[in-house]
N, C-alpha and C positions, 0 to 999 in steps of 0.2 A: 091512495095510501090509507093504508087501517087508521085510526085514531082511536084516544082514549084520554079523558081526563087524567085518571092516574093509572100509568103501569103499577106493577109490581111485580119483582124478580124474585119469585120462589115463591110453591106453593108447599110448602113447610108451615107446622103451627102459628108460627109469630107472621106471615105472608097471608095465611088465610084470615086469622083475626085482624091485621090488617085492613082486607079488602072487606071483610063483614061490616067493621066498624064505621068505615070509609062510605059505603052502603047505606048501613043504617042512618047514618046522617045525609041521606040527599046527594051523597057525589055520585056523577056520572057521564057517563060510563067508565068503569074499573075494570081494567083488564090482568089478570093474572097470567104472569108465563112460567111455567117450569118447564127443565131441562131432563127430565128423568118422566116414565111414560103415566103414570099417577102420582096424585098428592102424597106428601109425608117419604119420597122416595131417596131424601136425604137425611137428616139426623133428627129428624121427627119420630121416623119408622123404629129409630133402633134405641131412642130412650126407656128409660127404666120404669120412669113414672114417681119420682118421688115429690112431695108437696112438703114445704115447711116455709113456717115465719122466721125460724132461729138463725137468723142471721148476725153477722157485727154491724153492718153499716145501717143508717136509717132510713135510706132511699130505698133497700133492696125489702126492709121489711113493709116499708107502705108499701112496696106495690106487688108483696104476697098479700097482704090485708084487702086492696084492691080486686089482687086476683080471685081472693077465697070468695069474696061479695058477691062476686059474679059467677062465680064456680058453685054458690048453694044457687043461686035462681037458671043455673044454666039449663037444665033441661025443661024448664016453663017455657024458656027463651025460645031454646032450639032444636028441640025434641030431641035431645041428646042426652043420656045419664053420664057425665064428664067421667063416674066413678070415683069421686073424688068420698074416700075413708081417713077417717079423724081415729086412726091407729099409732098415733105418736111414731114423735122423732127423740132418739134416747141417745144422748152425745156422754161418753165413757173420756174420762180424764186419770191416766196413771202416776200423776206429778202434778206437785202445786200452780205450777207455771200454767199449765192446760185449766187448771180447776180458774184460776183467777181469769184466762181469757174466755173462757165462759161466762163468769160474773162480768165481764166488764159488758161484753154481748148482750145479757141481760142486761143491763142499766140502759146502753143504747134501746133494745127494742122497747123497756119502758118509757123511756121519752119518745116514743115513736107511738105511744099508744095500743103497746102489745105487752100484756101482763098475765100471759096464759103457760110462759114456762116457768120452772122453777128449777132451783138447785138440789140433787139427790144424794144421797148419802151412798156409800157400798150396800150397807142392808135393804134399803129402797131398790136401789137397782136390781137387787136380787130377786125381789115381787117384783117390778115391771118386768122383767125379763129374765126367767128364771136357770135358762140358757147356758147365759155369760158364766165365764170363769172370772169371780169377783175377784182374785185373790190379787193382791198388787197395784185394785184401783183406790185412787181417792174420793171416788166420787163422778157428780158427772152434769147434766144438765137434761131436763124433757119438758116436752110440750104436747099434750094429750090432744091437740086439735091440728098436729102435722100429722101427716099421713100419706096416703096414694093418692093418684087418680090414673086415669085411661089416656095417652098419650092421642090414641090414633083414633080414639072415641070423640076426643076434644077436637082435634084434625078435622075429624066427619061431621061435629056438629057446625065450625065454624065456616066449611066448605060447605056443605048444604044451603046453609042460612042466607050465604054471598049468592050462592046463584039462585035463588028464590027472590032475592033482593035485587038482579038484572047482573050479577058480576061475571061476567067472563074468564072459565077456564081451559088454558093451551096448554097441553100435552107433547113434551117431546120439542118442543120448541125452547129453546135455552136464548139468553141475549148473548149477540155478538157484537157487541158494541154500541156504539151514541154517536149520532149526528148532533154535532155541539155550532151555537147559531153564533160561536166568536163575541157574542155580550153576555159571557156566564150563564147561561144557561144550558140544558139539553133541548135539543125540537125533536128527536126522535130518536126510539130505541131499537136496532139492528139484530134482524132477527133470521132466520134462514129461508122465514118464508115471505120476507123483504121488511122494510121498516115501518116503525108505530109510529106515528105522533103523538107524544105526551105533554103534555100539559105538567104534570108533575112525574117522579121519578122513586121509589120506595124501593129500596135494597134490601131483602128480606133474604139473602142467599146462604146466610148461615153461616158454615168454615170456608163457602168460597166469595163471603162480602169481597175481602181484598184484591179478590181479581177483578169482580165487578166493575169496583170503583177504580181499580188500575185502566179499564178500559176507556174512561172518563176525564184518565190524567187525574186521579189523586188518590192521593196515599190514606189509607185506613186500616190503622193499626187492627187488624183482628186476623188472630192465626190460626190453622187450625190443631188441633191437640187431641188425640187418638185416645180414647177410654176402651179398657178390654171387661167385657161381662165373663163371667164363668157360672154355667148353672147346671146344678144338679141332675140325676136323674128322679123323677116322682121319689118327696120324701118327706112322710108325714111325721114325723119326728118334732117339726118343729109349727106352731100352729100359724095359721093365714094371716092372724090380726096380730103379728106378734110385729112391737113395731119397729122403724128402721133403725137399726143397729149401730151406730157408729164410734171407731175410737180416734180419738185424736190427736195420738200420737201419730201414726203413718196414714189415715186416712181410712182406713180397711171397714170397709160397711157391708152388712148384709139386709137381706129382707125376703120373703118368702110370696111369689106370684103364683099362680095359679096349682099350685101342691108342688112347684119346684123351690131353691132355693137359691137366688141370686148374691154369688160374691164378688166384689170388687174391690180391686188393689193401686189404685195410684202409682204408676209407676212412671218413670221418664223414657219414653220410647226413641230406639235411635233406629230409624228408616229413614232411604233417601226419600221416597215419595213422602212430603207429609200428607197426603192426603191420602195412605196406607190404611187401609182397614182389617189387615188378616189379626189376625192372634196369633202369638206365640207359643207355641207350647212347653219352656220352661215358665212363661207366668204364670198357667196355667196350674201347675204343680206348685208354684211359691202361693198361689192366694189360697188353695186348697191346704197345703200344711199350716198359714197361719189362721184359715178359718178352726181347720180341729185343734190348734191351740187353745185359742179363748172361746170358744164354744164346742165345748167336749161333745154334745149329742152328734156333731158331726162326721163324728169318729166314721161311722155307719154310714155315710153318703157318699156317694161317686159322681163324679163330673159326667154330664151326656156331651161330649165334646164337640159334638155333630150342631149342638144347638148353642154353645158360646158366640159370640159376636163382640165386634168393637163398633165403637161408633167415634163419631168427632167432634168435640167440644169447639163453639168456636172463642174461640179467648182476645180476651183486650188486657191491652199491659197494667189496668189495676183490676180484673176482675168484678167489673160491672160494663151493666150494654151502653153502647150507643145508639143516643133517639137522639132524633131531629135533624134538620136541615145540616149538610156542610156547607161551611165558610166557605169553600171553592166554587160552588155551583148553586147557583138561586135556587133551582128546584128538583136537589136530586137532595133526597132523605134517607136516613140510616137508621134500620135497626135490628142491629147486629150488636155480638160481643158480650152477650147475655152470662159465657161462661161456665155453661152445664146448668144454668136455671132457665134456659131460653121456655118451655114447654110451660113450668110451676108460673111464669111471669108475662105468659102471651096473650090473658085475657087482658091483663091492665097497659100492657105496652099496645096492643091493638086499638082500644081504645086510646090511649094518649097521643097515638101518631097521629089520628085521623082528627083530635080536636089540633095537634099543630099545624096541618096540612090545611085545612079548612075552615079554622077560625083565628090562625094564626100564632096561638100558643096553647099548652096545656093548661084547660082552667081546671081540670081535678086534682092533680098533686103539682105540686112545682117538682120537676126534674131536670131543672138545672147544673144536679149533680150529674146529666148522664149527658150533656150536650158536648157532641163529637168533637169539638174546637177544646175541651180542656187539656189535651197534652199538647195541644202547637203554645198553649197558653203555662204550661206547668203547672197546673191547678189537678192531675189525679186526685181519685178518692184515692184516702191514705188509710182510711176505715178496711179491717179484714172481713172477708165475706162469711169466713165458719166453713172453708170448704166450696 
């Protein structure tokens, strides 16, 4: 029988940072298994790439803070340019209500030790983004050091770096299951090409943690939740560095990637399969009329509908991840639930898994707030994430 100190089930962002991290401290052997024939082949592959600290809650902005630290030394580290651009994140509020939960946002991430956004006026918004149709907002919120990075660039740097460091990666090889040794724990992970021996267990599956951890016999809130992209055809109208866009009434952000222009609409998708990926094509047409809305240059742009995509968020019932160990099982670990920030927050969750794995707890942030046992316990974050 194969063995391995630590599995890990998915090689998506937050699986490979992960197994790098896990590496970089001396564990071994680490074996990664995905289910899909290369890395990133689930909701890695189809993120957007946005970065920001502008968060409500305080846990989610340390560990952007985290993640950015790691994200300017990333490519010394791992000969990877993350692409990570400090093109701002510019949050549009049309009603006092919106304008105040931004303030309070900021107050949070100043107690968190983040004081790089600030409150905008209509007329300021109008310089940062000259764009927008000002007319009917109040105001709004930005932070000149949120921005991009390379989703699948990050991917490539933190898989390289794992197997340069001894990590093992399986292709096409998915888990079917756990040999569980009847005294809480897992002894092996079930695979098609027969069973691992694991020492330890890291659920990194993304929108399908929950089945995962269904195979294990326990329950883990995280569901999956369908995001649909719509992007332009080539359109320079609007410039590269212009930065992410968002209003916070309905959610409707834009942002401009390689001379296209990506918009997205928040909607509530009704399919039987939740793990549906196609696009719609009346949303299609709704994110497009509310884009030439409030940003009139867009009058002139057309959807390449050949190249829209949806992807799948994986969601937990307050809108932040689960790390660390479950209460059910000694040694299977989760980190999952991240929410549509999994990608912006996979250097500092990589890291903190593998100090709780191996030294027993996270000794660089306490996240405590994100330990899997708070809803059997009633303790949610009650903190909003800003999206």
């Amino acid at each position: 029988m194969r063995s391995a100190e630590v599995v890990v089930i998915g090689a998506g962002v937050i699986g490979a940072s992960a197994a790098y991290h896990l590496a970089l401290k001396g564990c071994g052997p680490v074996l990664v298994l995905e289910r899909e024939g290369a890395p990133g082949g689930g909701s890695t592959g189809r993120a957007t790439g946005g970065f920001r600290a502008q968060f409500g809650s305080e846990i989610n902005v340390r560990l952007s803070l985290l993640s950015r630290e790691k994200l300017l030394r990333f490519e010394e580290e791992l000969g990877v340019d993350p692409g990570y651009r400090p093109c701002g994140y510019l949050f549009l509020a049309d009603d006092e209500a919106q304008l105040e939960a931004l303030r309070r946002a900021q107050s949070v991430q100043r107690a968190a030790g983040f004081d790089e956004s600030r409150e905008v006026g209509p007329e300021e918004v109008a310089g940062i983004n000259p764009a927008v149709r000002t007319g009917g907002l109040v105001g709004g919120s930005f932070c000149p050091t949120d921005g991009f990075i390379r989703p699948a660039e990050i991917l490539r740097g933190y898989v390289g770096g794992a197997e340069r460091l001894g990590v093992r990666f399986e292709y096409g090889v998915g888990c079917e299951g756990f040999v569980l040794d009847g005294k809480g724990s897992i002894s092996a992970v079930r695979t098609r090409d027969g069973e691992v021996a694991a020492g330890a267990v890291v659920n990194a599956a993304g929108p399908w943690a929950g089945v995962v951890a269904g195979e294990a016999g326990i329950e883990l809130p995280v569901e999956p939740l369908r995001r649909q992209v719509a992007i332009t055809h080539p359109f320079d109208a609007l410039p590269e560095e212009m930065p992410m866009t968002i209003f916070v009434e309905d959610g409707f952000h834009l942002r401009v990637r390689d001379g296209r222009v990506m918009l997205l609409l928040p909607d509530e998708p009704e399919v039987a399969d939740p793990f549906d990926q196609s696009v719609e094509e009346a949303w299609v047409g709704s994110v497009l009329e509310t884009a030439r809305e409030r940003v009139p240059r867009l009058e002139e742009a057309s959807i390449d509908r050949e190249r829209c995509w949806a992807g799948l968020y994986e969601m937990s019932p307050d809108g932040h991840a689960l790390l660390g160990k479950v209460e059910e099982m000694d040694n299977f670990y989760a980190a999952n639930g991240s929410s549509g920030h999994g990608v912006m927050h996979a250097p500092a969750l990589g890291q903190l898994l593998a100090e709780m794995i191996l030294d027993g707890a996270a000794s660089t942030l306490d996240v405590s707030a994100l330990r899997p046992s708070r809803f059997a316990e009633n303790e949610p974050n009650l903190a909003p994430t800003l999206l």
